[in-house]
C-alpha positions, 0 to 999 in steps of 0.5 A: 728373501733374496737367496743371492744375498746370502752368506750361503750363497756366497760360500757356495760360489767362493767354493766352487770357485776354489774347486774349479781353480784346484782342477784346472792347477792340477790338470795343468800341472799332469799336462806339462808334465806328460804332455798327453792329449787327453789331459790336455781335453780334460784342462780345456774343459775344466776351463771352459766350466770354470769361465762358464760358472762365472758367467752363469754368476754373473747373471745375478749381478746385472741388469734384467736385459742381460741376463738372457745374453750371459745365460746364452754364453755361459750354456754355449761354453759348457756344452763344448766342456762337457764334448770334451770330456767325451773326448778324453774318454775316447781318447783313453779308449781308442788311442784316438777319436773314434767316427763316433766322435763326429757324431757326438761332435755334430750334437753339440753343434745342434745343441748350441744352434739351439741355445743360441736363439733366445726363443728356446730358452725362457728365462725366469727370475723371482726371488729364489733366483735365476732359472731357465725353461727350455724348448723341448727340442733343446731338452731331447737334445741335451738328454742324449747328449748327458746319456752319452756323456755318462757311457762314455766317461764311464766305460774306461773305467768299467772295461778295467775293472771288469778286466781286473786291472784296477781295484776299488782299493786303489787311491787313484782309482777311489777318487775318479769314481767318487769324481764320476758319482758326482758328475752322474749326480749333476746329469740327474739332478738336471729334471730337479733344477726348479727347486731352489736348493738343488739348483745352488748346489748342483753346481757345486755337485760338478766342480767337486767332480772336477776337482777329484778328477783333476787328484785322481790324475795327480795320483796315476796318469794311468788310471783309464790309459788302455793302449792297442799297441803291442808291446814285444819288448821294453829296454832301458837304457842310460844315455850311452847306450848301455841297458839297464832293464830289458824285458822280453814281453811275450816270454815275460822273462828278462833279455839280454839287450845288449848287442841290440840296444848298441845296434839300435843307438847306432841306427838311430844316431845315423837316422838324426844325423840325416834328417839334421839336429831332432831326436826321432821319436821312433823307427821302422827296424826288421819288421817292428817299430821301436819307439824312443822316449827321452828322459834326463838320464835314461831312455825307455825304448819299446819296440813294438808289433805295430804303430805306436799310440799316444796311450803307449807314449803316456804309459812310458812317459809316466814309467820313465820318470817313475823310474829316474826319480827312483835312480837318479843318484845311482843314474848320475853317478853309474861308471857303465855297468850293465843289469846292476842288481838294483834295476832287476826289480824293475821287470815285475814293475814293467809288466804290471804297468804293460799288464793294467793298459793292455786290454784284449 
């Protein structure tokens, strides 16, 4: 019996279709909406999975002299997914691409100049499917590759846990590591592909790992975010000027920002006024950085001990538009007055956020 014509068949590819489609929804979805770099690596990955499962349906449905070719496109787009991948990891990391990042980068290539010669990869078809036998240099290769690809989207997440700056009971925090289980899951089954039902479900195995990691975001942004900025300070302020919240980060205590924070809009005023008709982002200012972060309402400015990251900016774009959904009536409504009772509650709330990205 023909396995492809099956119902089972069937259900498992509208299933990982349906998978692949939720993921890349809401990798979309927390790309917009932060505008980080790494979310947008994790939205490009998922999406060169997607297209590269569709290809690798596609090869039951064609002649027998195409397969080889889509077998070929679909192997040549997972491998950049998966260098993706990596890539957020590090990113979430380091603040940035780290010079290993082109080493693992200059693997992939070797990989896929590999995959591409058809006298690397021998395809075979019989009626339990479709599958494939590899050179030994393209499976080496390919292990490597997987080892690092299960260090490196594990590391994050481990250094925050073994800090105590996640838990296991955390929600977001549960389904990244169910999304890890199953993405490790996927790299082990790779030697078992030969039998049949681990062949047609591996896949399904990864578009699930896809889809919990796509919710994980969608829960907290923040869950692998370790920042290398210093943070001396944290203000926010209302569109005129005048603080809401100020905490002073090396005391732990709140300030009184007032003076500062008018000080620092005048400043930033005449700097736009220079450089024309854009909202600068930050300033240099009596030996620190401060850094500003625009929400509909209120500003979050950080003034800071060294350069700004981009894991920093995702933390205060998360906070921000944490704490205007919170406000906005009050924030719309506000006649000026300064430390409403209200906002003091959010000093706990900043240090906890500051305290669970901050990795000594």
């Amino acid at each position: 019996m023909n396995f492809m014509n099956t119902p089972i068949f069937l259900t498992i590819v509208t299933l990982n279709i349906l998978l692949y489609l939720a993921a890349i929804t809401m990798s979309l979805m927390v790309y917009k909406k932060y505008r980080y770099l790494g979310h947008l690596w994790l939205l490009i990955s998922f999406f060169l999975f997607f297209i590269a499962y569709l290809f690798r349906v596609s090869v039951n449905m064609v002649s027998e002299d195409l397969i080889s070719n889509l077998w070929t496109i679909s192997n040549l787009l997972l491998m950049p997914g998966i260098l993706g991948l990596i890539f957020v990891s590090l990113l979430s990391q380091y603040d940035r691409l780290p010079l290993r990042a082109h080493f693992i980068t200059a693997l992939v290539g070797i990989i896929m100049g590999l995959l591409a010669s058809s006298s690397n990869v021998k395809i075979i078809v019989d009626d339990t499917g479709i599958n494939a036998i590899y050179a030994p240099a393209v499976g080496g290769f390919s292990a490597v590759l997987l080892l690092l690809f299960i260090v490196f989207i594990l590391r994050p997440l481990v250094i925050k846990i073994r800090s105590k700056r996640l838990s296991f009971k955390q929600l977001h925090i549960m389904l990244l590591v169910i999304a890890y289980l199953l993405m490790v899951s996927w790299v082990a089954m790779t030697s078992f592909t030969s039998n049949t039902i681990i062949r047609q479900i591996r896949p399904l195995i990864f578009s699930a790992g896809t889809f919990f990691w796509s919710l994980s975001l969608v829960t907290n942004p923040l869950s692998l975010a370790i920042t290398t900025s210093r943070t001396q300070m944290v203000i926010v302020s209302n569109k005129v000027g005048i603080p809401l919240v100020s905490l002073d980060v090396i005391s732990g205590e709140e300030a009184d920002t007032t003076l500062l924070v008018g000080l620092l809009n005048a400043v930033k005023s005449s700097m736009e006024g220079v450089v024309g008709d854009v909202a600068l982002k930050s300033i240099i200012f009596r030996d620190s950085v401060l850094f500003f972060i625009q929400g509909t309402y209120a500003i979050l400015i950080f003034v800071l001990s060294g350069n700004v990251s981009s894991n920093l900016e995702l933390v205060g774009r998360y906070y921000l538009q944490e704490f205007e959904e919170k406000y906005e009536k009050h924030l719309r409504d506000q006649k000026g007055a300064v430390y409403p009772d209200k906002y003091k509650q959010e000093i706990p709330e900043i240090k906890k956020i500051l305290q669970d990205v901050h990795i000594s």
